[in-house]
N, C-alpha and C positions, 0 to 999 in steps of 0.2 A: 253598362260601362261607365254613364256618369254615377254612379252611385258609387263603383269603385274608387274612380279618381277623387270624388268628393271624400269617402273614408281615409282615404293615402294623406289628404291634404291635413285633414285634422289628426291624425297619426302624424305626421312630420312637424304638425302645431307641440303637441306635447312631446316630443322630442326634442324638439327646439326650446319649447319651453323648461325644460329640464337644465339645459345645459346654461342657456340665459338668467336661468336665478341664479347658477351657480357665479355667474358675473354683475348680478345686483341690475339683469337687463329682462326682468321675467314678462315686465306689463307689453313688450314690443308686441310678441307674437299675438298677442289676444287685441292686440289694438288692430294688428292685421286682420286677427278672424272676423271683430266687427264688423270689418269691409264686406267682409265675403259672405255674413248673414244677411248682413243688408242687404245686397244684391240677390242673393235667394230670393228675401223676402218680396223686393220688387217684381224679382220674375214670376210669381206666382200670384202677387196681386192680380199686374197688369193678365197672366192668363187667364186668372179666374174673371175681372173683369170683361176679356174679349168672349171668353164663354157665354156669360151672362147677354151680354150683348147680339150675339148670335142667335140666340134662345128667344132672345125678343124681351129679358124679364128687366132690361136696363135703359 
């Protein structure tokens, strides 16, 4: 289910982004998505982290 929403979200980025060039406002939506990779990417540190840490190997 999150993988859905996750696909929806970047599908409605390039659709948005479409329409945003056509008003000279293309960089917004991508400045958006940078948010939301970042946040990925933390959520999967900090997991791999607590893994690790679990395991004993941290």
């Amino acid at each position: 289910m999150k993988q859905l929403l996750r696909f929806i979200a970047v599908i409605l980025t390039v659709v948005s982004a479409f329409y945003l060039y056509s008003l000279q406002l293309g960089a917004i939506p991508f400045f958006l998505m940078s948010f939301f990779f970042f946040y990925l990417a933390v959520r999967i540190l900090a997991r791999d982290k607590k893994r690790q840490k679990e395991e004993g190997k941290y």
